[in-house]
C-alpha positions in Angstrom: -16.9 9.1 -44.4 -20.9 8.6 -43.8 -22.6 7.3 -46.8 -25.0 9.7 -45.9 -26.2 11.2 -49.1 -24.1 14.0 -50.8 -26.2 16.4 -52.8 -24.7 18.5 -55.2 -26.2 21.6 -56.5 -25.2 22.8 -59.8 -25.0 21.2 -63.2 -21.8 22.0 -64.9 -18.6 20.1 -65.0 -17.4 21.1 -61.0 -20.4 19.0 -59.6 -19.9 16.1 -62.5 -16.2 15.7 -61.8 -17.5 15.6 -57.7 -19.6 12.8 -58.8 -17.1 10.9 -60.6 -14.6 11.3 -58.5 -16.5 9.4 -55.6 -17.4 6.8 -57.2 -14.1 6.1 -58.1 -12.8 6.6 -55.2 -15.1 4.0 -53.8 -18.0 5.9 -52.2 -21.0 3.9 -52.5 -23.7 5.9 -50.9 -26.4 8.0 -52.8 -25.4 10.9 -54.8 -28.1 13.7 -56.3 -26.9 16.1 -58.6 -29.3 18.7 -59.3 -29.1 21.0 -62.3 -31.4 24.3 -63.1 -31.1 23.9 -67.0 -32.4 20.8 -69.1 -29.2 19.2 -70.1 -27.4 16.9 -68.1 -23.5 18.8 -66.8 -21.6 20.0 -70.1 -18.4 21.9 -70.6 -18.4 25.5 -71.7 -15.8 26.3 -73.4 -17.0 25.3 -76.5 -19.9 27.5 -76.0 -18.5 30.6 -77.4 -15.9 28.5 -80.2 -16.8 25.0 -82.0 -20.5 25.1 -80.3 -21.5 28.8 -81.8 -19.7 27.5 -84.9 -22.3 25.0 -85.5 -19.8 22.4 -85.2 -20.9 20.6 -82.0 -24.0 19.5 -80.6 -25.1 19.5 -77.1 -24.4 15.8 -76.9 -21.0 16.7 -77.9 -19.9 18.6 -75.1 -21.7 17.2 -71.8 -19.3 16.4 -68.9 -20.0 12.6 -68.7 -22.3 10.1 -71.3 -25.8 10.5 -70.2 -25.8 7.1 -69.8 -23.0 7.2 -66.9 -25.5 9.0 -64.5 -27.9 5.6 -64.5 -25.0 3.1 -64.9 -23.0 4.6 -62.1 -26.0 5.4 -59.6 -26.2 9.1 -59.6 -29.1 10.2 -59.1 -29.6 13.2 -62.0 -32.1 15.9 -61.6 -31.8 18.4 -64.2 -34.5 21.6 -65.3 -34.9 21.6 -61.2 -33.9 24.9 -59.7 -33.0 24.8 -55.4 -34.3 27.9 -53.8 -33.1 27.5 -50.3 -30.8 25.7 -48.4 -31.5 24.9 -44.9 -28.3 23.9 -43.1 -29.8 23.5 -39.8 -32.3 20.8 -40.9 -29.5 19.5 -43.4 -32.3 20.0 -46.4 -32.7 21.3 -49.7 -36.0 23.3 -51.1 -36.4 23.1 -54.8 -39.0 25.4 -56.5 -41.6 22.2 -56.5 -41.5 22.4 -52.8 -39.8 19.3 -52.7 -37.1 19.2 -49.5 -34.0 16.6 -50.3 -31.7 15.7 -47.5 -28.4 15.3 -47.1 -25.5 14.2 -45.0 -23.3 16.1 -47.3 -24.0 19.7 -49.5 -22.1 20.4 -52.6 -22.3 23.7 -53.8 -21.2 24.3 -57.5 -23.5 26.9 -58.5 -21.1 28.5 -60.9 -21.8 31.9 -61.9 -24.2 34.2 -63.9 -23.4 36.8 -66.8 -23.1 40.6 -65.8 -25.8 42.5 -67.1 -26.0 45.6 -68.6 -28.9 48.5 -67.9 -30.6 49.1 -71.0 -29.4 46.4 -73.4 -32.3 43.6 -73.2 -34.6 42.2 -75.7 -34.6 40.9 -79.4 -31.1 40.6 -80.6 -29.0 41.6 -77.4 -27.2 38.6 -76.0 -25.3 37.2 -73.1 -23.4 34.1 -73.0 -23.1 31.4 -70.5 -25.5 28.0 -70.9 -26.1 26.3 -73.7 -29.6 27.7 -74.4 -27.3 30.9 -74.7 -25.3 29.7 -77.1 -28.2 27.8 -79.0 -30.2 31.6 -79.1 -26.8 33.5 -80.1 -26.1 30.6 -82.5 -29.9 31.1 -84.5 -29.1 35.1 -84.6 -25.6 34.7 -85.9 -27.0 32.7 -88.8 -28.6 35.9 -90.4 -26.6 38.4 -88.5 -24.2 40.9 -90.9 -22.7 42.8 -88.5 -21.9 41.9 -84.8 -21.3 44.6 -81.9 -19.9 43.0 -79.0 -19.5 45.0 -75.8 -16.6 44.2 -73.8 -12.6 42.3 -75.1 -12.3 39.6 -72.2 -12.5 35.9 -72.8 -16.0 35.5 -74.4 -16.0 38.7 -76.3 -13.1 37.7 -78.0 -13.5 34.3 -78.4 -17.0 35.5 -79.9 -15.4 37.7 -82.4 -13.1 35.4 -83.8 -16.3 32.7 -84.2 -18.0 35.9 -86.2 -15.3 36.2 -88.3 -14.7 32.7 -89.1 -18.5 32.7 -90.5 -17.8 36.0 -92.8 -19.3 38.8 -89.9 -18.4 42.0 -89.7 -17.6 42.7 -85.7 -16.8 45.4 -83.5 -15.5 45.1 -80.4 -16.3 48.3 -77.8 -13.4 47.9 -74.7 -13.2 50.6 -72.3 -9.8 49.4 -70.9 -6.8 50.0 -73.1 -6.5 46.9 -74.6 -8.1 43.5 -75.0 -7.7 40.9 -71.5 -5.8 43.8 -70.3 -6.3 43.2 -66.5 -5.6 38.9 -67.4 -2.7 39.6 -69.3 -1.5 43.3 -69.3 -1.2 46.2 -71.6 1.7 44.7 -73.8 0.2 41.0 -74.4 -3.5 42.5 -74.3 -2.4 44.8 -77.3 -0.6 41.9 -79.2 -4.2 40.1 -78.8 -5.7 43.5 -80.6 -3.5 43.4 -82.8 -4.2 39.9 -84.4 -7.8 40.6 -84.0 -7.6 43.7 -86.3 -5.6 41.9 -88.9 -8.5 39.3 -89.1 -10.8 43.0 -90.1 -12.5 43.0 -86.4 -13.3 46.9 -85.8 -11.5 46.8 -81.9 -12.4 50.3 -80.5 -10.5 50.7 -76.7 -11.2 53.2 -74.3 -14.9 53.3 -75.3 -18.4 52.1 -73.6 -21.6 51.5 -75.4 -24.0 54.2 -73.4 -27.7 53.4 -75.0 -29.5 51.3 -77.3 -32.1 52.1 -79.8 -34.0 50.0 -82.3 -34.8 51.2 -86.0 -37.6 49.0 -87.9 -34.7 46.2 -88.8 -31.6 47.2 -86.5 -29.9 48.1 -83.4 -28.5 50.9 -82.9 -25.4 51.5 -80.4 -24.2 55.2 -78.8 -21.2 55.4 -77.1 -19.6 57.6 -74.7 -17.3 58.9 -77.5 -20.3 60.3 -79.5 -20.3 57.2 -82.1 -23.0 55.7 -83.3 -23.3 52.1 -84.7 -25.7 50.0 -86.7 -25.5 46.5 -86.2 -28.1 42.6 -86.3 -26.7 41.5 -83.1 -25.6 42.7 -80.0 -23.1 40.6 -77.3 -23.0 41.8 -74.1 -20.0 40.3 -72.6 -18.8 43.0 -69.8 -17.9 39.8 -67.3 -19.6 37.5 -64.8 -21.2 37.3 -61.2 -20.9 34.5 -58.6 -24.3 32.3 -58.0 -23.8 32.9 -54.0 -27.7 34.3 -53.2 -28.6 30.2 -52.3 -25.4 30.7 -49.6 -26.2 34.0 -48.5 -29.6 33.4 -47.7 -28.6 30.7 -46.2 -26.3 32.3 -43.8 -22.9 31.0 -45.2 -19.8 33.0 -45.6 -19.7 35.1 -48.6 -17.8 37.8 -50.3 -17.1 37.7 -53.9 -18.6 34.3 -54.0 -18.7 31.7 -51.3 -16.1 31.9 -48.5 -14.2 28.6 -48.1 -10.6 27.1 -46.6 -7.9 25.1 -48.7 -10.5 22.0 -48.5 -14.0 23.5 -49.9 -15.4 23.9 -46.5 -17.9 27.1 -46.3 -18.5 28.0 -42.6 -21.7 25.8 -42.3 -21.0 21.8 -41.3 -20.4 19.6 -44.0 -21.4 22.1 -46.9 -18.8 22.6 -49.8 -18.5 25.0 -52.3 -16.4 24.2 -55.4 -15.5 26.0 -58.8 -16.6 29.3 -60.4 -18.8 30.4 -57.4 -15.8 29.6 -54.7 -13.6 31.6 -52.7 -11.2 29.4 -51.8 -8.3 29.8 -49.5 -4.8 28.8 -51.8 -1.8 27.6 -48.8 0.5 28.5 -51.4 -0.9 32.4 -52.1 -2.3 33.0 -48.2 -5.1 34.2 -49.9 -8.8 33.2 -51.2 -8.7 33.5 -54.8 -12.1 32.8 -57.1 -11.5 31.7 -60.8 -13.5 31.4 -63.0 -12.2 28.6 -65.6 -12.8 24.9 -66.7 -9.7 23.3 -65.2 -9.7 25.0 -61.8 -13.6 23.3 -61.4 -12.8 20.1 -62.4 -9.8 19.9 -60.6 -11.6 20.9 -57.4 -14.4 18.9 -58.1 -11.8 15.8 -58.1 -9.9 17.3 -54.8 -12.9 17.5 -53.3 -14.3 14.2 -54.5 -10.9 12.7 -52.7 -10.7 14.6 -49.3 -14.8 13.4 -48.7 -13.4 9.6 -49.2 -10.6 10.3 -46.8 -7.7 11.4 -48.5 -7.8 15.0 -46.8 -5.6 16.8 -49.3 -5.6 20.8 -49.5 -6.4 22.4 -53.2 -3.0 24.0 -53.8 -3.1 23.6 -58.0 -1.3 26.5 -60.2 -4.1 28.1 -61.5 -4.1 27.3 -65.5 -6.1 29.0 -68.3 -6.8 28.6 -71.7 -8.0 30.6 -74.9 -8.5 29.7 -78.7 -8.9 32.5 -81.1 -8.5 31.5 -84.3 -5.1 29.7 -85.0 -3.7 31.4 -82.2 -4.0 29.1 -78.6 -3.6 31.4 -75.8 -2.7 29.7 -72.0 -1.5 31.1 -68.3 -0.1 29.5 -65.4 0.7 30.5 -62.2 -0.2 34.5 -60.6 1.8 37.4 -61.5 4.0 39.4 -60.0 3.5 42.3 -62.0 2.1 42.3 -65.8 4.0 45.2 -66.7 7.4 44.1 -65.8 7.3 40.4 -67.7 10.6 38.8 -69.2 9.7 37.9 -72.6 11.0 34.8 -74.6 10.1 34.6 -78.3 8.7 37.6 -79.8 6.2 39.8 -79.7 5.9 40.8 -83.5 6.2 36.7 -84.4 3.2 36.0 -82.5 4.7 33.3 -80.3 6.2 34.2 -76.9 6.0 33.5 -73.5 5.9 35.9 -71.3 7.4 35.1 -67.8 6.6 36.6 -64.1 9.9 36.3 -62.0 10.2 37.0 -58.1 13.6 36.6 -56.3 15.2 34.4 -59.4 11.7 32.3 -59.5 9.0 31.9 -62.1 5.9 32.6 -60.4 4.1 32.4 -63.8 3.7 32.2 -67.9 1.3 33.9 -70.2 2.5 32.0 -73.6 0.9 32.8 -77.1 1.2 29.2 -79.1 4.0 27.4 -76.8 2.4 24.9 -75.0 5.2 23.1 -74.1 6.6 26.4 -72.3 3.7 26.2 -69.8 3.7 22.7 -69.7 7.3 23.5 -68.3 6.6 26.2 -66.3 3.5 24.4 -64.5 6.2 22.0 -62.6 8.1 25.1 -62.0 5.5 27.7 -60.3 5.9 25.9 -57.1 9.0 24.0 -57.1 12.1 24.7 -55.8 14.3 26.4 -58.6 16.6 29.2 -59.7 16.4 30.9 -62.9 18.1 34.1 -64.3 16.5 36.8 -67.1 19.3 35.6 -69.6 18.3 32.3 -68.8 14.6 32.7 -69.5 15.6 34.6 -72.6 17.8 31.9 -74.2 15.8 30.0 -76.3 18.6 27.4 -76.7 17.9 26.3 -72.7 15.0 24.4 -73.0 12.7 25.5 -69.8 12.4 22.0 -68.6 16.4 22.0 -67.9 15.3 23.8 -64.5 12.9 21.6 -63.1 14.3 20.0 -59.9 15.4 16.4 -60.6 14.1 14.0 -57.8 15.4 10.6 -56.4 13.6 7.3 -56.6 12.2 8.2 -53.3 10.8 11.1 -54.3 13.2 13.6 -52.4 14.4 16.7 -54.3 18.0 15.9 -54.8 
């Protein structure tokens, strides 16, 4: 390729993995990588677990040692926010007025939290950067009692952080159970289920409506007539792409950035990667955007190899993960149909997999502490196999029995 310089825009671990991946694959040109907030590219995860916790420091999560940047050429520009994009000219406008060229774009803008009309201001919160966390993290401190508004991934992960520093929480879901449209009714409630035992106030089927403020607390109506008192206030109701920069721009959009199997948007030689992409999946027929760690890093490293020639399609499982207190949650794969799932292990026990199955094939795994299920079951989703219900239920055939042996060449035998 032209060592034309490749900008990327975005500072989380998409565009860091982008950058390391060229440089190990060889590419010695100039690289920018600019970044609205102040840190240098960190993971996120942590935000809403170890990091609220207190246990981590921002140091202690960032994508690559601060020192890498300078040691491997990369140019870093981080508290610098891009406000156009001009793919004619092949330029970038940052807020200073400052236009950067490039030969290549990189857009990684990830995404931005939902927000709620009505619930702004002192001690209502949203969670996605680190200055998030860092503001949600000083309020815990002193909090008593947390209201959290919405079960997906952060709320819960928020509760069980709470709880773990002696809060009181409740949890305010309008769907019927926790993760429902992630995992389903049946493994959603299981989730409830082990948050209640832990004293977290779940209430399903209801939506906060209005907040009011007394002289030293927040008070929550909902559309069930309840009213709550409570320090602290989590709005965590979901997420929205960053596409506006590509929009403007003129670039394909529609529930984040339209691209193909190889990151390409529908202007030359711009890329969009992670959170904020659309991408087209061979394997699905489909564009499918996710919003999780491994699927940015993994197309920040696909990418990364298809601009130094290896021209390579994105066709990964899609793989998730979720720690709530000693409970690791983890997905592979799309399914079929969450209501219809073949369950091996148990429900009750708290440790299961739960298996899609098309046409005597696992298609994918939601597993509640069985790693080594969905370590299985990720060589699986898109291998040539067979599998029966009774199989999938016997816990005395271990799963990796059905992977498809190969020859030393490398042919399916």
């Amino acid at each position: 390729m032209s060592s034309a310089r490749i900008v990327l825009v975005g500072g989380g671990v998409a565009a860091a993995a982008t950058a390391a991946g060229l440089r190990a694959k060889g590419f010695d040109g100039p690289i920018t990588l600019v970044g609205d907030e102040p840190e240098p590219p960190y993971e996120r995860p942590p935000l809403s677990k170890e990091f609220l916790a207190g246990g981590l420091r921002t140091e202690d999560i960032a994508a690559r040692p601060p020192t890498w940047y300078l040691d491997n050429d990369v140019e870093l520009r981080i508290g610098t926010r891009v406000t156009a994009l001009d793919v004619d000219r092949r330029r970038v406008a940052t807020e200073t007025g400052e236009q950067l060229p490039y030969g290549t774009l990189v857009l990684a803008t990830g995404l931005s939290p939902r927000r709620l009309p009505g619930f702004a201001g002192e001690g209502v919160h949203y969670l996605r950067t680190a200055a998030d966390a860092h503001g949600l993290r000083t309020r815990l401190a002193s909090a008593r009692h947390v209201a959290i508004l919405g079960a997906g991934f952060i709320g819960c992960e928020v509760a069980a952080t709470a709880i773990g520093l002696g809060k009181q929480v409740t949890i305010f879901e309008p769907a019927t159970a926790p993760l429902a449209p992630a995992l389903g009714a049946a493994i959603g409630t299981v989730l409830m289920d082990i948050h209640r035992a832990r004293g977290v106030d779940v209430r399903i089927g209801q939506t906060a409506t209005s907040l009011a403020r007394t002289d030293d607390r927040l008070v929550l109506d909902t559309d069930r007539g309840d009213h709550l008192e409570c320090d602290l206030v989590l709005v965590g109701i979901g997420a929205v792409p960053n596409s506006e920069l590509a929009q403007r721009a003129g670039l394909a959009v529609g529930n984040g950035i339209l691209v193909d199997e190889y990151g390409r948007t529908s202007a030359p030689d711009v890329y969009a990667i992670g959170d904020v992409a659309a991408r087209h999946h061979p394997r699905y027929g489909q564009r499918i955007r996710v919003e999780h760690h491994d699927n940015a890093l993994r197309q920040g490293l696909n990418l990364a190899a298809n601009l130094t020639g290896t021209d390579e399609p994105y066709s990964e499982p899609h793989w998730f993960w979720s720690d709530q207190y000693e409970y690791s949650l983890q997905s592979v794969g799309r399914a079929i149909d969450l209501d219809d799932l073949v369950v091996r292990g148990s429900f009750d026990r708290r440790e299961f997999s739960a298996f899609s199955v098309a046409e005597g094939r696992i298609t994918a795994v939601i597993s509640l502490n069985r790693p080594a299920d969905v370590l299985a079951a990720r060589r699986l989703v898109f291998a040539e196999h067979t599998v029966t219900i009774d199989e999938l239920r016997d816990e005395t055939l271990p799963l990796k029995r059905l992977v498809p042996r190969r020859s030393p060449a490398g042919a399916p035998r």
